[in-house]
Every structure is written in C-alpha cells, then in structure tokens.
C-alpha positions in Angstrom: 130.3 104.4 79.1 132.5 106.8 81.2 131.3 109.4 83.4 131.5 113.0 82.3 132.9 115.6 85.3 130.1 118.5 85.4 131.5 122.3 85.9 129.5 125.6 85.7 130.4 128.2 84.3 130.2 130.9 86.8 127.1 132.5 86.0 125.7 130.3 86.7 125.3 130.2 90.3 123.6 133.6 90.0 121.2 131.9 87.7 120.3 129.4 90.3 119.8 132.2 93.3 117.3 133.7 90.7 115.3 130.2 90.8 112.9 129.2 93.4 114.1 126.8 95.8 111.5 123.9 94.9 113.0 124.0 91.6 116.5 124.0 92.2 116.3 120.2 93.4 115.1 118.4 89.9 117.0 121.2 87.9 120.3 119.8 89.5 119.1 116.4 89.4 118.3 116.8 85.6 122.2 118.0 85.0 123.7 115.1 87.4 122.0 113.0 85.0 123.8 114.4 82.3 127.0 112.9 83.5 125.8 109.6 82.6 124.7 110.4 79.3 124.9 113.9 78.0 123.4 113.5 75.2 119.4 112.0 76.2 117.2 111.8 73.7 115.3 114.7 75.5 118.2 117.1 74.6 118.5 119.6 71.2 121.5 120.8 70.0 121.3 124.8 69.6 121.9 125.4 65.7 124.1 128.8 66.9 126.7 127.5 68.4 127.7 123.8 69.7 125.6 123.3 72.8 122.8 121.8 73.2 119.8 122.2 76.0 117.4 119.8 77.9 114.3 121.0 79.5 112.9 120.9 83.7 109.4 122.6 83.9 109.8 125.9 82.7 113.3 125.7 82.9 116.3 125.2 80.8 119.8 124.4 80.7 122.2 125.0 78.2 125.3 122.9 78.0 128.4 122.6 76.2 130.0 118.8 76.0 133.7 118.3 75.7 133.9 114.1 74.4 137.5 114.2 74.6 138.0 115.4 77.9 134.8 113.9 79.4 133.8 117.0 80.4 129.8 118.6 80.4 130.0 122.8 80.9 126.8 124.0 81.9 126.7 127.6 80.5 123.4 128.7 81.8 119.7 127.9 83.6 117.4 130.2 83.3 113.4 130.7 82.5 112.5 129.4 78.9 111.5 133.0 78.3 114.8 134.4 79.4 117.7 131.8 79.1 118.1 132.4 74.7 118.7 135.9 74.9 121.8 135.6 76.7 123.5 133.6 74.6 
C-alpha cells in the first residue's frame, strides 16, 4: 500500500500549543501512523461531513483523507470535550 503525505491544516498548530507537552508525543505518533493506513479500524467516519477521527487518551483528531492524491489533512486535535464544536 502507498504512503499517504500528512499536512495540517493551520490550526492546527495552535491546537497542539494548547496540549500538554507529554501528550503531544503519542498524539503525533498516532497521526504518523495514519500515513500507513488511514483508515484503522480504531477510526469513525463523522456522519457531518467526510472526515473521520481516531482517538489518543483524551484526545482526538479529526482528519480528512484525499485517496486520489494520497494525501491525509488533519483539520483539528483538540480535547474530546472541545474538538466537535468547532467543526
């Protein structure tokens, strides 16, 4: 299988300054992994709109995944309290 290319969108590099810095290692772990296979079986798609999210702790990311252009968007990581209001 061929290796998606992760980009952010650019909020979210204020998400991760909001994130304590223990976290922030398995969080970006969990979304390397998502190059290999974005679509785990840990993963739910988001009945609003066509992204999907995979869980770390209390933590979520939400993800949009371009199959033709091999290409996984991370929109957003944020608390699991927080993270669905903003989309």
């Amino acid at each position: 299988m061929a290796r998606y290319n992760i980009i952010f969108k650019c909020s979210v590099k204020r998400d991760l300054r909001r994130i304590s810095s223990q976290d922030i290692p398995a969080i970006l772990q969990r979304i390397d992994a998502l190059a290999e296979e974005p679509r785990p079986v840990t993963c739910k798609k988001l009945s609003s709109k066509e992204v999907f999210r995979v869980r770390q702790g209390n933590y979520r990311i939400i993800y949009e995944i371009f199959d033709n252009t091999l290409v996984v968007l991370v929109v957003a990581v944020a608390n699991r309290s927080t993270v669905y209001r903003r989309q």
